[in-house]
C-alpha positions as a Markdown table, in Angstrom:
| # | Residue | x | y | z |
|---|---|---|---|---|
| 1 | Unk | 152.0 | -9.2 | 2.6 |
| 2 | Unk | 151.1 | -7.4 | -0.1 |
| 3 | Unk | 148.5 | -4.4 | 0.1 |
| 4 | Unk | 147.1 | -3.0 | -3.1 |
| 5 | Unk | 145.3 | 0.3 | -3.3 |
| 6 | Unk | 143.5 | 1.8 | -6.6 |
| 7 | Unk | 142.6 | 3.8 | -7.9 |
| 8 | Unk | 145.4 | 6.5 | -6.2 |
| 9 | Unk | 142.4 | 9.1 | -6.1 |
| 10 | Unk | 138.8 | 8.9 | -5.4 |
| 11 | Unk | 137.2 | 8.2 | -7.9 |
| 12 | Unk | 134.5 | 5.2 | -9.9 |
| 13 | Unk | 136.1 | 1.6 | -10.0 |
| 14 | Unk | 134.9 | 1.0 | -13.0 |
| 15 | Unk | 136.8 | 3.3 | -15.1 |
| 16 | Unk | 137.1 | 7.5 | -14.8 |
| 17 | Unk | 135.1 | 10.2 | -15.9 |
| 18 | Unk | 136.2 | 11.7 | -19.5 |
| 19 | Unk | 139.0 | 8.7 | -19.5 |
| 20 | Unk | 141.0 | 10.9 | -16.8 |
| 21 | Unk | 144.0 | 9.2 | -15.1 |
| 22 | Unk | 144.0 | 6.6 | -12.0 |
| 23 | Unk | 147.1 | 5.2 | -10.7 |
| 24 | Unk | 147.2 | 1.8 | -9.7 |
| 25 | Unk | 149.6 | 0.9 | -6.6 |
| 26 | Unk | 150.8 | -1.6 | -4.9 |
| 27 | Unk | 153.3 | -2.3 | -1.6 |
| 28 | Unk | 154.0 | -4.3 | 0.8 |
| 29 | Unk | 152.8 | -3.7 | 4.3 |
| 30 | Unk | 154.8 | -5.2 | 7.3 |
| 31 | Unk | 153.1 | -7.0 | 9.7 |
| 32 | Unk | 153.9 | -8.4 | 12.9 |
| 33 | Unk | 153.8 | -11.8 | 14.7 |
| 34 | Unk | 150.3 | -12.0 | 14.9 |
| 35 | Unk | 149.4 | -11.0 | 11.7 |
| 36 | Unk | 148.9 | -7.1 | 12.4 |
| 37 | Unk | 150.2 | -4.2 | 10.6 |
| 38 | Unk | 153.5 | -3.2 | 12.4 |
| 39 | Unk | 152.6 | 0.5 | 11.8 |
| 40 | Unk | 149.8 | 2.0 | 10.7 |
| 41 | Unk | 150.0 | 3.8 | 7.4 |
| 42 | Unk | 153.1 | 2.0 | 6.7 |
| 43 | Unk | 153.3 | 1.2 | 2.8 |
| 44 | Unk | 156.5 | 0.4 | 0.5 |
| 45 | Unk | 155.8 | 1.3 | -2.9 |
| 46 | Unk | 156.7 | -1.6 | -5.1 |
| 47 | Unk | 154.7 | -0.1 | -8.2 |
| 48 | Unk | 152.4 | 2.6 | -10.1 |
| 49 | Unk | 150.6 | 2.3 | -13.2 |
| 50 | Unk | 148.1 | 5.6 | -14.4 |
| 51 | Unk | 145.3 | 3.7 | -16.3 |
| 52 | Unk | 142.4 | 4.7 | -17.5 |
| 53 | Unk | 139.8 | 2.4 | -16.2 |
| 54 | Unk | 140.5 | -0.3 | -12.9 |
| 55 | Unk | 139.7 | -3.3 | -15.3 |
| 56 | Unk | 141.1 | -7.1 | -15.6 |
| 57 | Unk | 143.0 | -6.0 | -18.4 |
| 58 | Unk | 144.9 | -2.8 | -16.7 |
| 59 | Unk | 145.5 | -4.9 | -13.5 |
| 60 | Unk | 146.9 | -7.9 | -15.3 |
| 61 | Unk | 149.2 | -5.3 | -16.7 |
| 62 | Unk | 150.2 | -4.1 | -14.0 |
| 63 | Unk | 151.1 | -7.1 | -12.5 |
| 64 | Unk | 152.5 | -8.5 | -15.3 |
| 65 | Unk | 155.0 | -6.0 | -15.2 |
| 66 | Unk | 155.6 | -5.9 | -11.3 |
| 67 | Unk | 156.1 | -10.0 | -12.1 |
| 68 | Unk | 159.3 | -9.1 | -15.0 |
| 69 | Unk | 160.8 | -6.5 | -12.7 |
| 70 | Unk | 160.9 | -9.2 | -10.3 |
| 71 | Unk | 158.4 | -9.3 | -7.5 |
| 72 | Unk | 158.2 | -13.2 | -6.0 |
| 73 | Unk | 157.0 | -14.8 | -3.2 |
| 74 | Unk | 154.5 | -12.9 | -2.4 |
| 75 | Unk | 151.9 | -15.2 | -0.1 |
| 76 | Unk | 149.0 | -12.8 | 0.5 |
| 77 | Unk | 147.3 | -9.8 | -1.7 |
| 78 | Unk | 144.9 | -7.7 | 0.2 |
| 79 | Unk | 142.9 | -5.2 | -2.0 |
| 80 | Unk | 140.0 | -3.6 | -2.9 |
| 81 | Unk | 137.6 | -6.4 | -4.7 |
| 82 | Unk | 137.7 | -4.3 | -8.3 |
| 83 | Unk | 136.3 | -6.3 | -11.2 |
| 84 | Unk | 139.6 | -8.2 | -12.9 |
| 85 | Unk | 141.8 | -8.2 | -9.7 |
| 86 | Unk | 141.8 | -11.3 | -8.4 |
| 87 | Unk | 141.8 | -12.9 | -11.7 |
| 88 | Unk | 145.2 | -10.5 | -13.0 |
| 89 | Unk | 146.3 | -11.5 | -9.6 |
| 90 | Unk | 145.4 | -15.1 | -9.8 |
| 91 | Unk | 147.3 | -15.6 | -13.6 |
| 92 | Unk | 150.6 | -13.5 | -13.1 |
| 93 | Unk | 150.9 | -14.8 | -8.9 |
| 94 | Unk | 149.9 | -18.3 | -8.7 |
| 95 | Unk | 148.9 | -20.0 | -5.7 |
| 96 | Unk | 148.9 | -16.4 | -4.1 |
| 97 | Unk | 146.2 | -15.9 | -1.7 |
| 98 | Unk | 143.5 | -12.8 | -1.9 |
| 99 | Unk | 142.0 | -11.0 | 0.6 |
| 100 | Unk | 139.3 | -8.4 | -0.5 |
| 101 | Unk | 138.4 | -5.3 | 2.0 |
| 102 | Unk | 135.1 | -3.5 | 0.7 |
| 103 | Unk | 133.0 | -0.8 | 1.8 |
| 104 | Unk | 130.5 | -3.3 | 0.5 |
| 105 | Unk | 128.4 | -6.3 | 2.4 |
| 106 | Unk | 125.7 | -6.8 | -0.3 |
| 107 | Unk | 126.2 | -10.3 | -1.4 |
| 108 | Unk | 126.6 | -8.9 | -5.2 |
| 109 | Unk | 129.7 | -7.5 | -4.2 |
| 110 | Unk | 130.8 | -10.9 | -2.0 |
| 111 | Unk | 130.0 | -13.4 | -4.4 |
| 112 | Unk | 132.1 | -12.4 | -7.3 |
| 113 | Unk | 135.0 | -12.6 | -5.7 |
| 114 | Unk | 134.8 | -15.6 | -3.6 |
| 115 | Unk | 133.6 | -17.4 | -7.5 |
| 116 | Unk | 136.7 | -15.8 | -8.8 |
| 117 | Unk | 139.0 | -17.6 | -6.0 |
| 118 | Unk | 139.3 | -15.0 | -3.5 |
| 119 | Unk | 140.2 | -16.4 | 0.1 |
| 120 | Unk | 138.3 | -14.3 | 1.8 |
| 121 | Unk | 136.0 | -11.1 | 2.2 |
| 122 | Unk | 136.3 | -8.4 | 5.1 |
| 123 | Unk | 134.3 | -5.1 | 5.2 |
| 124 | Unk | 136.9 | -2.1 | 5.5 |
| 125 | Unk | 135.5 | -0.7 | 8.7 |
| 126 | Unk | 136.0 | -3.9 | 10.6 |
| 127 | Unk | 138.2 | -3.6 | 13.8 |
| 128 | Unk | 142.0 | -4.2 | 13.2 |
| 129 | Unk | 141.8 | -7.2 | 15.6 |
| 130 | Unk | 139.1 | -9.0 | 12.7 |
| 131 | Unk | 141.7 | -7.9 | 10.1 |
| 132 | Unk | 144.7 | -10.3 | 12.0 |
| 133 | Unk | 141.8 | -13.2 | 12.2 |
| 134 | Unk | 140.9 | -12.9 | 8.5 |
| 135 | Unk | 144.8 | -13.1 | 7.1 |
| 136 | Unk | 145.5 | -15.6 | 9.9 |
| 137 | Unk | 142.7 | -17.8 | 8.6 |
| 138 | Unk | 143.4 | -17.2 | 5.2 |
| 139 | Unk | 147.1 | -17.9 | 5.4 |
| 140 | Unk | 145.8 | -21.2 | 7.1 |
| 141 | Unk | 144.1 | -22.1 | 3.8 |
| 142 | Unk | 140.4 | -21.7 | 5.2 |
| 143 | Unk | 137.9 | -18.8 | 3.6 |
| 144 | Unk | 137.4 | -16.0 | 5.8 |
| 145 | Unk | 133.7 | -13.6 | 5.5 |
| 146 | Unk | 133.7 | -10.4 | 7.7 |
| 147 | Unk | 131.7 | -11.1 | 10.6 |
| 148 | Unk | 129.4 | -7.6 | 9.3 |
C-alpha cells in the first residue's frame, strides 16, 4: 500500500504562509493479512518533494517523477484528501485505488473526493479495526464512508 503524508510540517493545505517550504512524501506502509498496518509508525520513504503550495499541479509533479524513477504496481493510495491529489494520483497511477483519511466529516470535504474517483472516505480518528474494513472494501472494488 501506499501511504502519503503532506505537507511534512503542520501547516495550511492550501499553500504556505509567505510561499515557505512543504515537503510532500510518500511510502509504502506494510500491512498484514488482514489488511492492518504490520507496525505502527512504520513508513518506507519512496519520495520527497519541498513545494510551495499542496496543489494538483505540485502533486502531479511529484508523482510524475516517483512514476520515471520507477514506482509500479501500486494497488492502493491512502492520503490526506488535498485539493489535486486524487486527480495527480488518478493521471500518473491508473486504475490505482484512493483512500482519503480527514480530520473532516462535513460533506464539503467528502464530496469532492468521492466526484473526483476517490474509493472511499474515513475520518482519521476512526479505530484501526475501521481502517482494515475500509481498505478491505475498497480493494474489493466497493466505496467505503467512515462510519463517523
Amino acid at each position: 500500500m501506499l501511504g502519503l503524508v503532506g505537507p511534512g510540517r503542520r501547516g495550511r493545505t492550501r499553500g504556505s504562509p509567505g510561499g515557505t517550504p512543504l515537503v510532500l512524501r510518500a511510502g509504502l506502509i506494510p500491512l498484514d493479512e488482514d489488511a492492518r498496518p504490520r507496525f505502527v509508525g512504520a513508513f518506507e520513504v519512496l519520495g520527497l518533494r519541498v513545494a510551495t503550495s499542496e496543489t494538483g499541479a505540485a502533486w502531479n509533479s511529484f508523482f510524475a517523477d516517483l512514476v520515471a524513477r520507477g514506482l509500479s504496481g501500486v494497488r492502493l493510495v491512502t492520503s490526506d484528501a488535498h485539493q489535486g491529489l486524487v486527480e495527480a494520483i488518478a493521471a500518473n497511477l491508473p486504475g490505482v485505488k484512493v483512500l482519503c483519511l480527514s480530520m473532516h466529516s462535513d460533506r464539503r470535504w467528502v464530496l469532492p473526493v468521492l466526484d473526483a474517483g476517490g474509493a472511499g472516505y474515513l475520518i482519521k480518528d476512526s479505530a484501526l479495526e475501521e481502517l482494515a474494513k475500509a481498505i478491505r472494501a475498497v480493494m474489493a472494488g466497493q466505496t467505503y464512508l467512515s462510519s463517523a
